[in-house]
C-alpha positions in Angstrom: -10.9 64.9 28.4 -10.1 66.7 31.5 -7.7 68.9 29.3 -10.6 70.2 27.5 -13.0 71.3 30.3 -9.9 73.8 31.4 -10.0 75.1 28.3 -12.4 78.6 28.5 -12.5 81.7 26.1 -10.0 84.3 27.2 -7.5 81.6 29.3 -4.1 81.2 28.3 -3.5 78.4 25.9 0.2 79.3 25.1 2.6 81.7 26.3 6.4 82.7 25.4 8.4 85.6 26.0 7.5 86.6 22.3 3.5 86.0 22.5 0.5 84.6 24.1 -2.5 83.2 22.7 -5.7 83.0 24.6 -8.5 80.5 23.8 -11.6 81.6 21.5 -13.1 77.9 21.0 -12.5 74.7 20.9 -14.3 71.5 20.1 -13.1 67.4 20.5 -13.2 65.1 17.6 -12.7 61.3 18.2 -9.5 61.5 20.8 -8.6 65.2 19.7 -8.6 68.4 20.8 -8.7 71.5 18.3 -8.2 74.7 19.8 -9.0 78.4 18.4 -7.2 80.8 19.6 -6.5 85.0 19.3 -2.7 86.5 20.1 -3.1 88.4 22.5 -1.4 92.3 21.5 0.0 92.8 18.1 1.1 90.0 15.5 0.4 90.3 11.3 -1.5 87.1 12.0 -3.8 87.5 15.0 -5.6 83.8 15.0 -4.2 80.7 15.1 -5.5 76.8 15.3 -3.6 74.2 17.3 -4.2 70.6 17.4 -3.7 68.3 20.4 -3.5 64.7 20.7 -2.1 61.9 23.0 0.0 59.0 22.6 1.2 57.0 24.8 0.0 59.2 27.4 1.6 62.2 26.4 -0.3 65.3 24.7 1.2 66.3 21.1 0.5 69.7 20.6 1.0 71.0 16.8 0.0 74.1 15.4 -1.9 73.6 12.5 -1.5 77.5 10.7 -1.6 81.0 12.1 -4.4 83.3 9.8 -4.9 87.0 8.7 -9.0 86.8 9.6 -11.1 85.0 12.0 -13.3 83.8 9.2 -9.8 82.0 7.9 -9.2 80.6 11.2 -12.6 79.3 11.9 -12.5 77.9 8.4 -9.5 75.5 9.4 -11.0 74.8 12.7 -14.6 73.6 11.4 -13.0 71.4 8.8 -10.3 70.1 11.6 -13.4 69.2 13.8 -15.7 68.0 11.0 -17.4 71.2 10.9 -18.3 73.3 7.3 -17.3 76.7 7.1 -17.5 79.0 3.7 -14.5 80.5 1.5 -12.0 83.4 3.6 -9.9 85.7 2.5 -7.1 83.2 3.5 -8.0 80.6 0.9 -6.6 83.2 -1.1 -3.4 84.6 0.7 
């Protein structure tokens, strides 16, 4: 997926005039894309997975959760791409 391969660590995957988040990882599953990414500045939650798909030649983007730790992020993104991760202190937040 030509989407992917422009994906590197520290790009922009998202911006607003609230935030941007900036790509840590990502990994394709069967048609998907699942992205790992870090806000950029402050936030309360500094890590965040997103999900991308495409249908009917369109990419659906949907963010799957924001998290406190990276270990809770990457957690959520193994599991998204088929991947096993241990327990986080967000299993339990």
């Amino acid at each position: 997926m030509l989407y992917a391969s422009r994906l590197s660590f520290g790009t922009i995957f998202a911006q607003n005039n609230l935030s941007t988040s900036l790509v840590v990882e990502h990994r394709l599953r069967d048609d998907d894309l699942i992205v790992l990414t870090r806000f950029d500045g402050e936030a309360m939650k500094d890590w965040a997975v997103a999900h991308i798909s495409v249908l009917e030649g369109r990419f659906l983007h949907r963010s799957e959760f924001t998290f406190y730790t990276l270990q809770g992020a990457l957690k959520h993104f193994c599991a998204l791409a088929g991947e096993q991760f241990g327990e986080s202190m967000d299993d339990y937040c």
